[in-house]
N, C-alpha and C positions, 0 to 999 in steps of 0.2 A: 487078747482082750481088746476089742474095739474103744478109741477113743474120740471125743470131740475137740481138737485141736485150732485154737487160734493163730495165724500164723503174722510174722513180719513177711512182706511181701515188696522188696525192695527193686534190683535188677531184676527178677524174676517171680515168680508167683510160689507163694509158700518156700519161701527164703530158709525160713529158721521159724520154730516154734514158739510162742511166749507166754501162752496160758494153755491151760486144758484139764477135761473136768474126767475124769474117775471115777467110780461109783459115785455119783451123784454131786461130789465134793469138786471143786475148781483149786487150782494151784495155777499161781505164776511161778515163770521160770526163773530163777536169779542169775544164773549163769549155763552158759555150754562150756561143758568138759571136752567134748570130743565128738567129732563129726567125721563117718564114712559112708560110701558108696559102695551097693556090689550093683548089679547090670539093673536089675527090676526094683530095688530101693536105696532109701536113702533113711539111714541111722544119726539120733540126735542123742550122746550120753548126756545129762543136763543133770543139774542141784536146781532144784524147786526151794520154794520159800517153807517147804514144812522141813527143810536140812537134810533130807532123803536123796539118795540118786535114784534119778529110771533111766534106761534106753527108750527110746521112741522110733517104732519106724514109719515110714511112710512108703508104702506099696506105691511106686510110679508105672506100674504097668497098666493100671485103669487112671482114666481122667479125673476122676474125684478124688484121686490119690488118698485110699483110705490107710488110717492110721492107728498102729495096736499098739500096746506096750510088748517090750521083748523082755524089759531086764527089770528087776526092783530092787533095791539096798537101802536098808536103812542105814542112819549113820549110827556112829559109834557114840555107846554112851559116856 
């Protein structure tokens, strides 16, 4: 599922994620859980302000670095 991602762009360009919208709906990020690399992307586990986790990846093998969700969990009730 493709997303529209706003990113922190510090040292480098799209650093870390901080918003990004979903079917239609926009979430801030509250926190990163966990961040990895394999060769062509780069993985953000993060808790969004709805208390939910996603993975987020971002494809770095195109310049536009496009960005899907991989993972979804709600939290526990």
């Amino acid at each position: 599922m493709k997303l529209l991602v706003e990113c922190y762009s510090g040292s480098k360009a799209d650093e870390r994620p901080l918003r990004f919208e979903l079917n239609g709906r926009a979430y801030t990020v509250e926190e990163i859980l966990d961040q990895w690399y394999e060769p062509n992307a780069t993985y953000f586990k993060l808790r969004a302000d709805d208390g939910n986790t996603y993975i987020l990846r971002r494809d770095n093998s195109t310049p536009e670095g496009i960005w899907t969700l991989s993972s979804f969990r709600t939290r526990p009730s």
